[in-house]
Backbone as JSON Lines, residues from 0, in Angstrom:
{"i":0,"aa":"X","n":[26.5,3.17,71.33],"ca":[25.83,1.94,71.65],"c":[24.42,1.98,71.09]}
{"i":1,"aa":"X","n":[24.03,1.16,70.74],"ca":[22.87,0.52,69.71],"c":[21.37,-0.09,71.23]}
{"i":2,"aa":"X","n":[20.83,0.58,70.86],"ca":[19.4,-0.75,71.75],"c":[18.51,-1.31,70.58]}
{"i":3,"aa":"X","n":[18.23,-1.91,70.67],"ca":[16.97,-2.42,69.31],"c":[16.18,-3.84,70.25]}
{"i":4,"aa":"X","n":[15.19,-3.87,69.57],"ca":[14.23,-5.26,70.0],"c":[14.47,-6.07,69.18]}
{"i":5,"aa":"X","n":[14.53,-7.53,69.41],"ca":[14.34,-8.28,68.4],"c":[13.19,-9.33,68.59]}
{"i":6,"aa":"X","n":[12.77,-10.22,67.76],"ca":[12.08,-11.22,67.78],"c":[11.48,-11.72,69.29]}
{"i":7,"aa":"X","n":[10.45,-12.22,69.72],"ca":[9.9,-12.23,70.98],"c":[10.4,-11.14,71.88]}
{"i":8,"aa":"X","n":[11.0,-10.04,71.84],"ca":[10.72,-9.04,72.62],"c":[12.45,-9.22,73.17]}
{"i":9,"aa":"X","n":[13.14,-9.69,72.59],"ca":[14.47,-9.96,73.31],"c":[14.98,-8.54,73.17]}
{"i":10,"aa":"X","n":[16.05,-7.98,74.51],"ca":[16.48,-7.03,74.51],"c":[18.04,-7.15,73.6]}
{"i":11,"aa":"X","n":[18.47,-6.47,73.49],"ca":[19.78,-6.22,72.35],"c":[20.38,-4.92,73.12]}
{"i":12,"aa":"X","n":[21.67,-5.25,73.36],"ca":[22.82,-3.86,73.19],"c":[24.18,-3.77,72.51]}
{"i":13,"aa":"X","n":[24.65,-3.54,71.67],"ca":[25.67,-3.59,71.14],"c":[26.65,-2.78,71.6]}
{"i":14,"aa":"X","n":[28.19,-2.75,71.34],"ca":[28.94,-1.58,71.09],"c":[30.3,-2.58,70.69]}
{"i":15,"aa":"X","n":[31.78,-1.39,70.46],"ca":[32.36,-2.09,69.53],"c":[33.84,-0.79,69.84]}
{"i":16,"aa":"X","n":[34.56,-1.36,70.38],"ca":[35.91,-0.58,71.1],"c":[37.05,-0.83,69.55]}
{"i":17,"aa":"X","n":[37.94,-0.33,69.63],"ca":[39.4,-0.66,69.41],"c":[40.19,0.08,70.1]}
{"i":18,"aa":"X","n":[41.66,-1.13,70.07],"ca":[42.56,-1.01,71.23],"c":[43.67,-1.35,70.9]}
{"i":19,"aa":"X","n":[44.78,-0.88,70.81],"ca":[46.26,-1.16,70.36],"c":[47.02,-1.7,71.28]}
{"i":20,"aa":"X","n":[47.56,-2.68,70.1],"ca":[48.4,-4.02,71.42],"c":[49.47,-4.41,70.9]}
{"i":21,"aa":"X","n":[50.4,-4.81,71.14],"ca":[51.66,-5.22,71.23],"c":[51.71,-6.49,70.01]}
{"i":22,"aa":"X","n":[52.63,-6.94,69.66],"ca":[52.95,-7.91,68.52],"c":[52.23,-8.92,69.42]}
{"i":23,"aa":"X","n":[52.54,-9.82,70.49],"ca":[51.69,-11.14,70.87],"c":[51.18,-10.88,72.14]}
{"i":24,"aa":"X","n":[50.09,-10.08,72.15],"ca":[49.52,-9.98,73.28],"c":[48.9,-10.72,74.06]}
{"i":25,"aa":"X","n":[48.47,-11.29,75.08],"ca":[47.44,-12.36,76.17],"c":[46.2,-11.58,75.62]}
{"i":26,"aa":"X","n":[44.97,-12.39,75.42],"ca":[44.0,-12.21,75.34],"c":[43.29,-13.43,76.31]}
{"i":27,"aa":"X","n":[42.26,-12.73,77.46],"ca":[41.35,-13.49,78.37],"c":[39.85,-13.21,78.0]}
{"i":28,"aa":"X","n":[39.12,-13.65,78.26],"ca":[37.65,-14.0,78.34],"c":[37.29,-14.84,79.4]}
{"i":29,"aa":"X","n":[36.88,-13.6,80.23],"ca":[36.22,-14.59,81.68],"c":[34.77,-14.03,81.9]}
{"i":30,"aa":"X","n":[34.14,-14.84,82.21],"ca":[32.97,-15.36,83.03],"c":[31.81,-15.14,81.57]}
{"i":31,"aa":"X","n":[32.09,-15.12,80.84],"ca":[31.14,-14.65,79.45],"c":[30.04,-15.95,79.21]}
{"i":32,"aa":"X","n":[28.87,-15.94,79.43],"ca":[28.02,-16.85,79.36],"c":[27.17,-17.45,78.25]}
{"i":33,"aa":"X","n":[27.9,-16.41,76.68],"ca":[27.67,-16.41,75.63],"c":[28.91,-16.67,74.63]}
{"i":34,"aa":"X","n":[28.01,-16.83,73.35],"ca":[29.31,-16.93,72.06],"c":[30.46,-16.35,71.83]}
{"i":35,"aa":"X","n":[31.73,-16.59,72.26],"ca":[32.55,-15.68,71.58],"c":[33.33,-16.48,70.87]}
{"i":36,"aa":"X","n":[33.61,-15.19,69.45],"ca":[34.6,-15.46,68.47],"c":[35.52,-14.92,68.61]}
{"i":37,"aa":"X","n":[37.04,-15.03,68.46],"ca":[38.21,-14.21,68.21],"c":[38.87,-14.35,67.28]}
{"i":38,"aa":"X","n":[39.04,-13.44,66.02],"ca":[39.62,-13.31,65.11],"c":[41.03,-12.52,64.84]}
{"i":39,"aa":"X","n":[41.96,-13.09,64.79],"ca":[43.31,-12.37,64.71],"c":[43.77,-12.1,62.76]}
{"i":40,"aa":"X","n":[44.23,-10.88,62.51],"ca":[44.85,-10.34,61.54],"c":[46.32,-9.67,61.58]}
{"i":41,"aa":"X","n":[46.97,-9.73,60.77],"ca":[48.45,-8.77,60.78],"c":[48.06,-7.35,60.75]}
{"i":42,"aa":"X","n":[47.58,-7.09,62.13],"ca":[47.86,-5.65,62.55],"c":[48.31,-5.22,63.7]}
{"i":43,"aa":"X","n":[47.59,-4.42,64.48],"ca":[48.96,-3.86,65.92],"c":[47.68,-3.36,66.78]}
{"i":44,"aa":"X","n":[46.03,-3.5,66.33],"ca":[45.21,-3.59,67.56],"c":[44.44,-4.45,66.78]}
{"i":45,"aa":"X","n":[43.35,-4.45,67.95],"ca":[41.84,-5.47,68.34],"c":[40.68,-4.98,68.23]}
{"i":46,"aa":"X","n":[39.42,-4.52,67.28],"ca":[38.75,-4.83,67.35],"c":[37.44,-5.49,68.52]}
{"i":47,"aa":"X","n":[37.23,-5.12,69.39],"ca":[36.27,-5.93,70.31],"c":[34.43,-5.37,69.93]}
{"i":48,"aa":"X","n":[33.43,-6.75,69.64],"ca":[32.33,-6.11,69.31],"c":[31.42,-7.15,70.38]}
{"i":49,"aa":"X","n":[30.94,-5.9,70.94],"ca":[29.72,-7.27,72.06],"c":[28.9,-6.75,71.52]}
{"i":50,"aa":"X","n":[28.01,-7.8,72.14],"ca":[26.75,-7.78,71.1],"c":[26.08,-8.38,72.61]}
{"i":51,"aa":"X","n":[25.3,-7.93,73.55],"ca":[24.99,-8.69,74.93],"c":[22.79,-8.55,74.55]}
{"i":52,"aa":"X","n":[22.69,-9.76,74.97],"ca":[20.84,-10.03,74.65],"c":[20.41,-9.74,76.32]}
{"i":53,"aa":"X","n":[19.34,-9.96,76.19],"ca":[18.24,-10.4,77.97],"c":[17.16,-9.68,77.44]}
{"i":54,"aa":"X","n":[15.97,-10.83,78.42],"ca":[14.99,-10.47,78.13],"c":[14.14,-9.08,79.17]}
{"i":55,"aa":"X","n":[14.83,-8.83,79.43],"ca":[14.99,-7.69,80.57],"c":[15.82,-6.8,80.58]}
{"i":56,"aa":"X","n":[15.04,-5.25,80.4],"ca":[16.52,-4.08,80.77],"c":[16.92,-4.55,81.67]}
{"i":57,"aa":"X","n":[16.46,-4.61,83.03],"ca":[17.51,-4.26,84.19],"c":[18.54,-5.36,84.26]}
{"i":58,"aa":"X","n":[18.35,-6.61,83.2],"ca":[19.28,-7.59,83.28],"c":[20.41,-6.94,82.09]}
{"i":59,"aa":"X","n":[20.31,-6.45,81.25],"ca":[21.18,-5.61,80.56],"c":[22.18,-4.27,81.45]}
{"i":60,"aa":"X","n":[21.15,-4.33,82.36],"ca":[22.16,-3.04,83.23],"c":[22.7,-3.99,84.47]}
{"i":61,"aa":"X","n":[22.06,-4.76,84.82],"ca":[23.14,-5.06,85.87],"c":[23.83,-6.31,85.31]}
{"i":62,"aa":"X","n":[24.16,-6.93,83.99],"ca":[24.97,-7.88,83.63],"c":[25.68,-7.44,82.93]}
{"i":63,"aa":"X","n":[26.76,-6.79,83.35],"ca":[27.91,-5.62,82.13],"c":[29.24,-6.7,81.57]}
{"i":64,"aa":"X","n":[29.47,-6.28,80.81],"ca":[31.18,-6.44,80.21],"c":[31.75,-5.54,80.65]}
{"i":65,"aa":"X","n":[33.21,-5.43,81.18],"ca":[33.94,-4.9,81.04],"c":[35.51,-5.02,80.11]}
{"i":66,"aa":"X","n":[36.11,-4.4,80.04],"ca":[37.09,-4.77,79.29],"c":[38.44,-3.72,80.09]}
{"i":67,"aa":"X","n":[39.72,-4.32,80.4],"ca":[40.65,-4.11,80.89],"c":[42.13,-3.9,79.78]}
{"i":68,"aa":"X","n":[42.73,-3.19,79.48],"ca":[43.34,-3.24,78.53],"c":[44.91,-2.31,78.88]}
{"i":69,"aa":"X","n":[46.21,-3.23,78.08],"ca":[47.36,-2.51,78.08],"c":[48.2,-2.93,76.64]}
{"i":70,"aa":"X","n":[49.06,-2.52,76.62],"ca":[49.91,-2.93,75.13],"c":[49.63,-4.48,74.79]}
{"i":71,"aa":"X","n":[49.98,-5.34,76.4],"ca":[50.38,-6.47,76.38],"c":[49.26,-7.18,76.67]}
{"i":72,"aa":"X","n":[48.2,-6.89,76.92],"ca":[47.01,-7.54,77.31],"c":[45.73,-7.22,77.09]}
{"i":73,"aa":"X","n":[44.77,-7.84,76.8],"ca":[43.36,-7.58,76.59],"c":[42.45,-8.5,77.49]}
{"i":74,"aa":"X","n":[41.84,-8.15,78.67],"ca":[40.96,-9.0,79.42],"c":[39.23,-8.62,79.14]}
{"i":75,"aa":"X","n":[38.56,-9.49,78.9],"ca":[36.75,-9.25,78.39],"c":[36.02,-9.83,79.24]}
{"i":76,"aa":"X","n":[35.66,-8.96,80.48],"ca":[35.06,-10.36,81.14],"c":[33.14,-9.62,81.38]}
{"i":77,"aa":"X","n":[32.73,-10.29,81.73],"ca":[31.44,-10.31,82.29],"c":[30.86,-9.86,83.62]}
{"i":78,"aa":"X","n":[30.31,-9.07,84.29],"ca":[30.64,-8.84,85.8],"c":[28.85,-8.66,86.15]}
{"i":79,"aa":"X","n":[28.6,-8.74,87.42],"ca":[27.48,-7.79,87.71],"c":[27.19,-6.72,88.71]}
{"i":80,"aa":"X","n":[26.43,-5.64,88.0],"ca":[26.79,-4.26,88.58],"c":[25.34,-4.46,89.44]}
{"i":81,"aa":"X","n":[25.19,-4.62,90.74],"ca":[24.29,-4.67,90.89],"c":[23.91,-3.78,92.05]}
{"i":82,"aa":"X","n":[24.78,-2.81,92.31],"ca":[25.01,-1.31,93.23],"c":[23.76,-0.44,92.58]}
């Protein structure tokens, strides 16, 4: 995982999974309060790249993605960790 600053002081975290899935898998995206793209190719996994901003660490730590995953499914959702 990547941290960097950008422009007015915005926080940045990146990272970037792959995950092997089944010929027509369900793909979900819940509660995500930002851009997403999904791009499909003739292969047999996924690719997932977040890219999550705030102008605040502690909003970077307590506003996580998670990601849930099986052959047949890929879920990306948004949660907050705020334990």
């Amino acid at each position: 995982m990547q941290y960097g600053v950008a422009a007015q002081e915005e926080l940045r975290k990146e990272s970037r999974q792959t995950f092997s899935l089944s010929a027509n898998p369900r793909v979900e995206v819940l509660n995500i309060n930002d851009q997403v793209t999904i791009q499909t190719y003739d292969a047999d996994e996924a690719e997932v790249q977040i890219i999550r901003r705030a102008n605040r660490k502690r909003d970077l730590k307590y506003h996580t993605v998670r990601i849930e995953h099986t052959p047949d499914c890929l879920v990306v959702k948004g949660t907050e960790d705020r334990a």
